[in-house]
C-alpha atoms as an extended CHARMM CRD file, in Angstrom:
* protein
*
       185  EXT
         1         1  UNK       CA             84.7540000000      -32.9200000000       71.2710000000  PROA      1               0.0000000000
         2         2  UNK       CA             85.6040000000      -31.9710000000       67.8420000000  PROA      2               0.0000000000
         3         3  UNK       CA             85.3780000000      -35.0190000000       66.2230000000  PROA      3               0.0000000000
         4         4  UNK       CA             81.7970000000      -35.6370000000       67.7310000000  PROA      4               0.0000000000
         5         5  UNK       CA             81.0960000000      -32.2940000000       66.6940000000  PROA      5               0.0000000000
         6         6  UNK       CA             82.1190000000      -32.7000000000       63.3340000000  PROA      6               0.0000000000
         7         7  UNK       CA             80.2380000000      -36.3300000000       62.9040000000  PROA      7               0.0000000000
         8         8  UNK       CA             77.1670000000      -34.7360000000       64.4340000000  PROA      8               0.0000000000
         9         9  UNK       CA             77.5570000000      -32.1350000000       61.6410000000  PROA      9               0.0000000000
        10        10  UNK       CA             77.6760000000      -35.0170000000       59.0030000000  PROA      10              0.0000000000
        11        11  UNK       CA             74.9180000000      -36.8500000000       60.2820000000  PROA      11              0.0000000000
        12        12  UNK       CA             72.9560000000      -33.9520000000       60.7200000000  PROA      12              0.0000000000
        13        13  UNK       CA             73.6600000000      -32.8260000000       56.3140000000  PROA      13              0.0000000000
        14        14  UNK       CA             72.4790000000      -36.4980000000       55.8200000000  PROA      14              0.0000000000
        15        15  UNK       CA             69.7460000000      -36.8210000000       57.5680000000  PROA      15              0.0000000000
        16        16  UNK       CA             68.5050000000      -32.9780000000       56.2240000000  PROA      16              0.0000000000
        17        17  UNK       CA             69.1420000000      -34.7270000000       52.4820000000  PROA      17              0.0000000000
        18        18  UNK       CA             67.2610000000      -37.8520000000       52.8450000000  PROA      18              0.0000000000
        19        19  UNK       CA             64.3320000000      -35.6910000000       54.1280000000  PROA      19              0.0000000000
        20        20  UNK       CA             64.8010000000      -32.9820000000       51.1860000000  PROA      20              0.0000000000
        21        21  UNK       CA             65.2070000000      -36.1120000000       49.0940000000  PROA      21              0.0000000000
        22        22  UNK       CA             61.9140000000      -37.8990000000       50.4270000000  PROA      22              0.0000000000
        23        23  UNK       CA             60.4760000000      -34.5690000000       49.8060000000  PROA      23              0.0000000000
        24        24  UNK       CA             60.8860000000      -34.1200000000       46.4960000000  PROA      24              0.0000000000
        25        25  UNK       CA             59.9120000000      -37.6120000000       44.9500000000  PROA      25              0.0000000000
        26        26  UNK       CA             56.7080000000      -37.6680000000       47.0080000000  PROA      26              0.0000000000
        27        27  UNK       CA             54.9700000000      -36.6930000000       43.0660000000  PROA      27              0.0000000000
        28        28  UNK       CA             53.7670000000      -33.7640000000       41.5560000000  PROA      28              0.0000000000
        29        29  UNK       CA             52.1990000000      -30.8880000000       43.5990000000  PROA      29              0.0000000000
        30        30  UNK       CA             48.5660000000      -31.5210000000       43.2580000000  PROA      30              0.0000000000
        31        31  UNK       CA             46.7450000000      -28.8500000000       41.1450000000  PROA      31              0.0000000000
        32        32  UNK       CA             44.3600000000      -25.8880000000       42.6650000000  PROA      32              0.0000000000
        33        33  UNK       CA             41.3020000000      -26.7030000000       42.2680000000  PROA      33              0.0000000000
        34        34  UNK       CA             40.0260000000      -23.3500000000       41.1790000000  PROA      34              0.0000000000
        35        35  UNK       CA             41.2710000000      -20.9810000000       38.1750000000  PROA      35              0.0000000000
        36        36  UNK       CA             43.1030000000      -17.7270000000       39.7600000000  PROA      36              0.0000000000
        37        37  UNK       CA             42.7500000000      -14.7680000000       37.7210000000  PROA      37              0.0000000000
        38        38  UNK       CA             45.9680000000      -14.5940000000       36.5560000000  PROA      38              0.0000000000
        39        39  UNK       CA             46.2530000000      -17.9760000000       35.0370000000  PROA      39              0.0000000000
        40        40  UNK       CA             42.7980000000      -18.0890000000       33.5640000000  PROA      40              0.0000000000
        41        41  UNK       CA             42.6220000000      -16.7070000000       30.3680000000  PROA      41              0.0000000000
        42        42  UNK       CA             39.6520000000      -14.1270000000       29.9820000000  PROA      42              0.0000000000
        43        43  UNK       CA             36.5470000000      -15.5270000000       27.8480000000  PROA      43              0.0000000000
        44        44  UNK       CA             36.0720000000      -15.1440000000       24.2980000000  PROA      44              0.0000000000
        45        45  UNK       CA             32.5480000000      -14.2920000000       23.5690000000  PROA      45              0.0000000000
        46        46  UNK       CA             30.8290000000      -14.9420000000       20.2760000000  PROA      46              0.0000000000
        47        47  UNK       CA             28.6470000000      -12.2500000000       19.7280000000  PROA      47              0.0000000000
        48        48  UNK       CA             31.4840000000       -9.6850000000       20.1940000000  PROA      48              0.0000000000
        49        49  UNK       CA             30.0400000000       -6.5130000000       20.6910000000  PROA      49              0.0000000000
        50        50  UNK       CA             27.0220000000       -7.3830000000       23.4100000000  PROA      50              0.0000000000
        51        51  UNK       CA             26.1500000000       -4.6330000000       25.8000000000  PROA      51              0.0000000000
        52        52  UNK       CA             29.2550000000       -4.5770000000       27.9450000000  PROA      52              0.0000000000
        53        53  UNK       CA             31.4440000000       -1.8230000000       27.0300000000  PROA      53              0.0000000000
        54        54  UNK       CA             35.0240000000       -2.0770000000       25.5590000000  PROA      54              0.0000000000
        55        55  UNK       CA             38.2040000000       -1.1010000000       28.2660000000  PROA      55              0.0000000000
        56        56  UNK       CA             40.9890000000       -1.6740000000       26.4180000000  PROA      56              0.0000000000
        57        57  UNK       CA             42.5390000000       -2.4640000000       22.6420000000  PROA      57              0.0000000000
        58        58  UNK       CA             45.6280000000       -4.5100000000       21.7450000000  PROA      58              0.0000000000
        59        59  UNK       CA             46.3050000000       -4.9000000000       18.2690000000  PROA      59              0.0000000000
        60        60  UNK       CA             49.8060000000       -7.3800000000       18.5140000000  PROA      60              0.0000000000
        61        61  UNK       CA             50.9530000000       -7.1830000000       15.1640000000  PROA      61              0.0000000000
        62        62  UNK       CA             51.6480000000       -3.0040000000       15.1820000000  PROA      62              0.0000000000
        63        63  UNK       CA             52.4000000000       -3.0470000000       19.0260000000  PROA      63              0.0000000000
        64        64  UNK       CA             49.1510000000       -1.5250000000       19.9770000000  PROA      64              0.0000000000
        65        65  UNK       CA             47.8710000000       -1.5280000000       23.6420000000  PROA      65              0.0000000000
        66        66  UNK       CA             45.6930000000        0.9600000000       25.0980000000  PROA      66              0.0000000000
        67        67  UNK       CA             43.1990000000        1.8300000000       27.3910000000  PROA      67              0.0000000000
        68        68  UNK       CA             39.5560000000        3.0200000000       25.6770000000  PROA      68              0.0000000000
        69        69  UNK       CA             37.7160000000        6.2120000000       26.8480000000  PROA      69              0.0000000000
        70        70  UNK       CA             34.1510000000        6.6370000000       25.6590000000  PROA      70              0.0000000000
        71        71  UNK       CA             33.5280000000        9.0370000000       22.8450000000  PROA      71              0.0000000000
        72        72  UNK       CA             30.8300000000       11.9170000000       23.2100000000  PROA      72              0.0000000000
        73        73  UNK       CA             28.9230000000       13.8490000000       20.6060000000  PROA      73              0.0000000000
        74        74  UNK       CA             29.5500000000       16.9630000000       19.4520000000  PROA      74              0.0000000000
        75        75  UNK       CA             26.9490000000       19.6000000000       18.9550000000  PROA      75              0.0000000000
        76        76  UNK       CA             26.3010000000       18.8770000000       15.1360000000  PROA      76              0.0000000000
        77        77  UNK       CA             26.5980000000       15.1280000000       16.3200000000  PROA      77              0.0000000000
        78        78  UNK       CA             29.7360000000       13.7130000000       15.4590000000  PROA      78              0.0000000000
        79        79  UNK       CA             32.0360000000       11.7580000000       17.0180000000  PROA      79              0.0000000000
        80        80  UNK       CA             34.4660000000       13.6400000000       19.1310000000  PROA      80              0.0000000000
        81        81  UNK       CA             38.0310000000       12.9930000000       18.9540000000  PROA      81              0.0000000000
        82        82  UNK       CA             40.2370000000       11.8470000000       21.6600000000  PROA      82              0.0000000000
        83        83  UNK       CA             42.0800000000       14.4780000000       22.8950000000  PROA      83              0.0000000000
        84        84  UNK       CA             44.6800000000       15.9590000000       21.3780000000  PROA      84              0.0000000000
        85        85  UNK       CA             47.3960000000       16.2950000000       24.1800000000  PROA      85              0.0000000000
        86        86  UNK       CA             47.1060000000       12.9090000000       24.4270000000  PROA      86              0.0000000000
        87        87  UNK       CA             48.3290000000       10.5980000000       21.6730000000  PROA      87              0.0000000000
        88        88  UNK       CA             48.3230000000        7.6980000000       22.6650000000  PROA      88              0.0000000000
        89        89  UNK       CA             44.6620000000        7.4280000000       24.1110000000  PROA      89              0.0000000000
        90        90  UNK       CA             41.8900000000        5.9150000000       22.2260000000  PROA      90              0.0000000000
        91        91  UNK       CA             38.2150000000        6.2670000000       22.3430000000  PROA      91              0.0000000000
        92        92  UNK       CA             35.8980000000        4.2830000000       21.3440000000  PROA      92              0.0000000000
        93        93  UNK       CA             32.0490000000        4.9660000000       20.2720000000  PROA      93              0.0000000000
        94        94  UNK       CA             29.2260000000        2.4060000000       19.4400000000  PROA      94              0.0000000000
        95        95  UNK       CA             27.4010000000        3.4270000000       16.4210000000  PROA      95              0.0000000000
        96        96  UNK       CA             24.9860000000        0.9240000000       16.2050000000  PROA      96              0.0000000000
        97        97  UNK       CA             23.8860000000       -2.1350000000       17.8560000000  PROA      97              0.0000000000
        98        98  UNK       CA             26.3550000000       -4.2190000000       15.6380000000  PROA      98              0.0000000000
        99        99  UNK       CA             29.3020000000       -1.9210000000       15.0110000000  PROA      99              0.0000000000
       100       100  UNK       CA             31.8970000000       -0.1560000000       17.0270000000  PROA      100             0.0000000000
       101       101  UNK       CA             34.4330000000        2.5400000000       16.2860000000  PROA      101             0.0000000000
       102       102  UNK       CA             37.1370000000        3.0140000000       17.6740000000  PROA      102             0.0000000000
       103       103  UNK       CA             39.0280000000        6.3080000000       17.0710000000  PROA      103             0.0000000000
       104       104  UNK       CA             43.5730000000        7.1470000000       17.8700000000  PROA      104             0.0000000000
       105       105  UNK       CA             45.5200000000        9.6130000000       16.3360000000  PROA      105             0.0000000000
       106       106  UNK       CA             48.5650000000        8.6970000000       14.3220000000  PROA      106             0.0000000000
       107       107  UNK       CA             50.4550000000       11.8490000000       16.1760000000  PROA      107             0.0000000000
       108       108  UNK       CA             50.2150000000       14.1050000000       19.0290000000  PROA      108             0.0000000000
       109       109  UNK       CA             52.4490000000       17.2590000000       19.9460000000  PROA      109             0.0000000000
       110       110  UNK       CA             54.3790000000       16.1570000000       17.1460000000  PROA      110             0.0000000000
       111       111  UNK       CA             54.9320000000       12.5150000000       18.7160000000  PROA      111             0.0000000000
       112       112  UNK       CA             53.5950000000        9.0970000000       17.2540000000  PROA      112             0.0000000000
       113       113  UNK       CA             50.0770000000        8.2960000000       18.2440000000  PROA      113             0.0000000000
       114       114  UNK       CA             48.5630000000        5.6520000000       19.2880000000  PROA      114             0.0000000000
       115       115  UNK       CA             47.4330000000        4.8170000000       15.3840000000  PROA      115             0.0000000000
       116       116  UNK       CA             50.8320000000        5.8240000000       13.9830000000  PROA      116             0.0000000000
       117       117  UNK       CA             51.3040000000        2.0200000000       12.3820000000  PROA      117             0.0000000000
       118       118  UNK       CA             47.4220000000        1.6640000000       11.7150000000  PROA      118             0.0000000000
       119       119  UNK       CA             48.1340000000        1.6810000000        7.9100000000  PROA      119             0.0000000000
       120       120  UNK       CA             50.4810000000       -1.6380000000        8.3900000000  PROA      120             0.0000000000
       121       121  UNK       CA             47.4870000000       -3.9800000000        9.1720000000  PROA      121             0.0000000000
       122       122  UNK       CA             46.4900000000       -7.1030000000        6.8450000000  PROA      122             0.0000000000
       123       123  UNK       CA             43.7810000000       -8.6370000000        6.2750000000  PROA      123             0.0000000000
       124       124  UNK       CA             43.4700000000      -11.3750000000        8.3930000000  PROA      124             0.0000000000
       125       125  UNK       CA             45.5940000000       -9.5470000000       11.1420000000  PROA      125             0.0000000000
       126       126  UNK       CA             43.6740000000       -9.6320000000       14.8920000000  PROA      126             0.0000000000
       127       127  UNK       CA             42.4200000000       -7.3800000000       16.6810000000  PROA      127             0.0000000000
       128       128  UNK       CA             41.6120000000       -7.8860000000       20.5350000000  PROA      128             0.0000000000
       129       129  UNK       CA             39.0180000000       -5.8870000000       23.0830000000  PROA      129             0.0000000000
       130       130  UNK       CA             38.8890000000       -6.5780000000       26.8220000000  PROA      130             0.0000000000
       131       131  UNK       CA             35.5970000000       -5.6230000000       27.6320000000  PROA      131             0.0000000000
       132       132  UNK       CA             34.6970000000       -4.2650000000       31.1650000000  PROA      132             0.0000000000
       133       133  UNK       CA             32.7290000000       -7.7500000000       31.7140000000  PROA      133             0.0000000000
       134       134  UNK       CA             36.1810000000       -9.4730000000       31.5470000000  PROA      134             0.0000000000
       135       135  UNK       CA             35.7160000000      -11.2330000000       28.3700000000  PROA      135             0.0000000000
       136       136  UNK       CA             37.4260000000      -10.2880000000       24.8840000000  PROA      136             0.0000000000
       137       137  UNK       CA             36.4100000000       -9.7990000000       21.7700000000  PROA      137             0.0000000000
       138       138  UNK       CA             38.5210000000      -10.4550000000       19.0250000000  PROA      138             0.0000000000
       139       139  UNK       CA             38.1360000000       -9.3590000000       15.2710000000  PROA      139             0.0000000000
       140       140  UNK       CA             39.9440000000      -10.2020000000       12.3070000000  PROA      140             0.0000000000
       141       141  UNK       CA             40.6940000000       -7.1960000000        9.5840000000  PROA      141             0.0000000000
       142       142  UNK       CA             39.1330000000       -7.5540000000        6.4310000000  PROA      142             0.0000000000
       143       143  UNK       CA             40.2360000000       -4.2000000000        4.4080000000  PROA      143             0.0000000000
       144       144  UNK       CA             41.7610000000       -0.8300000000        4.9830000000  PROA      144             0.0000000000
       145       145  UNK       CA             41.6190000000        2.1700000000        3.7530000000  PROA      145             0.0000000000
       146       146  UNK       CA             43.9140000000        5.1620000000        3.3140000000  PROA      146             0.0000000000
       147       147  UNK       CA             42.3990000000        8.5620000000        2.3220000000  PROA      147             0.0000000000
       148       148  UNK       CA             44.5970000000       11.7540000000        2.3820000000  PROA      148             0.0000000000
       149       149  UNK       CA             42.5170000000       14.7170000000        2.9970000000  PROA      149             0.0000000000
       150       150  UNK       CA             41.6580000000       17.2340000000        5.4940000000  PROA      150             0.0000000000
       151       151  UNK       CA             38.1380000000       17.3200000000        7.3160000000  PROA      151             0.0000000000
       152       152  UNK       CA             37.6080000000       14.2370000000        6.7540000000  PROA      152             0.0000000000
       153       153  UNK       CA             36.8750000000       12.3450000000       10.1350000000  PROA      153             0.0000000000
       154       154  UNK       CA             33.2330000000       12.9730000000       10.1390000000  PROA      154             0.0000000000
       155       155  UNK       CA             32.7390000000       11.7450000000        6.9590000000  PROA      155             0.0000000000
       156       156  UNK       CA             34.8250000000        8.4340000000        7.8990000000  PROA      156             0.0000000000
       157       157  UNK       CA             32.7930000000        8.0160000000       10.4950000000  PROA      157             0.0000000000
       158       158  UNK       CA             29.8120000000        8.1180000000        8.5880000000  PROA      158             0.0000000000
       159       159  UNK       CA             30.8040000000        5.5890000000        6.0160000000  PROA      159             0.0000000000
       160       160  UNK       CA             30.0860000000        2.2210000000        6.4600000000  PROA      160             0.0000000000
       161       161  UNK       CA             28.1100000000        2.8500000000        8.9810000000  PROA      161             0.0000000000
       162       162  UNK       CA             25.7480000000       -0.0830000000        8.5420000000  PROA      162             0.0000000000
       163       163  UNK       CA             28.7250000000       -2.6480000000        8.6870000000  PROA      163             0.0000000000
       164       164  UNK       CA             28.7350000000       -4.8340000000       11.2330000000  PROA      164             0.0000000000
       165       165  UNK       CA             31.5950000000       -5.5690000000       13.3320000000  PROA      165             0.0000000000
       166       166  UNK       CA             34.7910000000       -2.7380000000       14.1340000000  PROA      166             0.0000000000
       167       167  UNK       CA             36.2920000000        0.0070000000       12.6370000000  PROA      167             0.0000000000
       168       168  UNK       CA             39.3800000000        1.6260000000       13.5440000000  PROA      168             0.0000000000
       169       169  UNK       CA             39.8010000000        5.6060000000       12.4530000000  PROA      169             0.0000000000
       170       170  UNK       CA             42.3430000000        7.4650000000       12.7100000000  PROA      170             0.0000000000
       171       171  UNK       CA             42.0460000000       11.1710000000       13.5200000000  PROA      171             0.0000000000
       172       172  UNK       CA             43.8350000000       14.5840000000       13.7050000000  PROA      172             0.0000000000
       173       173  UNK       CA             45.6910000000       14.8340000000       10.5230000000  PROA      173             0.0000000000
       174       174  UNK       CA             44.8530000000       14.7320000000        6.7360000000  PROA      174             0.0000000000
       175       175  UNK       CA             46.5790000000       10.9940000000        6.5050000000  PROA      175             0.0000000000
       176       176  UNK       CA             43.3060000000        9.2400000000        7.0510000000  PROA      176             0.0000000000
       177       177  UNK       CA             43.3760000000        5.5000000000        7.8710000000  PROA      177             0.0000000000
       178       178  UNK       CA             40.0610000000        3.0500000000        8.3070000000  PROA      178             0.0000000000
       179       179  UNK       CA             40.5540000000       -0.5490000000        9.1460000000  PROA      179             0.0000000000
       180       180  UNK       CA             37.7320000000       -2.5630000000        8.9040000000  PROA      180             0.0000000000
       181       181  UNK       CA             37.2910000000       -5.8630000000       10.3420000000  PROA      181             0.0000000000
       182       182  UNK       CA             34.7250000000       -8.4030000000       11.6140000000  PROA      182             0.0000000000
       183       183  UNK       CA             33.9770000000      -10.5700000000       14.7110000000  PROA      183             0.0000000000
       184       184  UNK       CA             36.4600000000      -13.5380000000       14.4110000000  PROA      184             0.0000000000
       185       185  UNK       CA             35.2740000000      -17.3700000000       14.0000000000  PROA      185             0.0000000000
């Protein structure tokens, strides 16, 4: 009874690997034939800014990623500032049809902010905004800026203010940083 058992064992292995075998050289696995969201990639639009608003801003080259919180208005009509307790936050603020802003601080509670590498863009480095319609717009930097002086954010948000395309401010300390870039091609 052993023996049978044992050669019904054997046969049993063999006949499991010519099935597994069969199995596997039946071809490739036939593809879906519908995108899932995570293996379609979000699309680009070309007019970048458009009227749905911005969620979220990843800036690769610095290690940027973060979630964007609409700016108010202050009473004497500037910009407000994202708040202070929280560094790495930014907020973002349309100015005009054909620019955004999009405002970090480069520390928080004496921690690095969300901007705290802001001044090591290049030109030509990309910037990238999900926008709450699931596409992304994407920018490329042209210039920066670096101003040091105190009280200083309402007047960088006042500058340039007929450019088209994004600006990134920094805010909350006198090391003032604008990056200025444009819709990519």
């Amino acid at each position: 009874m052993c023996v049978n058992g044992f050669v019904g064992t054997r046969v049993l292995i063999a006949v499991l690997c010519v099935a597994l075998a069969t199995a596997c050289s039946s071809g490739p696995a036939p593809k879906p034939t519908a995108a899932t969201s995570d293996s379609a990639a979000p699309p680009v639009v070309v007019s970048p800014l458009g009227k749905s608003d911005p969620m979220e801003l990843r800036i690769e080259r610095i290690g940027v990623r973060s979630s964007l919180v609409e700016l108010g208005l202050d009473p004497q009509g500037i910009v407000e500032m994202p708040p202070a307790n929280e560094g790495m936050q930014a907020g973002w603020r349309q100015t005009h049809p054909q620019q955004w802003i999009i405002v970090g601080r480069i520390e928080s509670n004496k921690a690095r902010g969300v901007f705290y590498r802001l001044n090591d863009l290049q030109q030509g480095d990309t910037v990238e905004v999900s926008k709450k319609d699931g596409s992304v717009a994407r920018f490329t930097v042209t210039r920066s800026e670096r101003i040091i002086r105190d009280d200083f954010f309402a007047e960088a948000v006042a500058r340039d203010a007929d450019e088209q395309g994004l600006r990134l401010i920094t805010c909350g300390t006198r090391d003032n940083v604008i990056v200025h870039a444009a819709p990519a091609q």
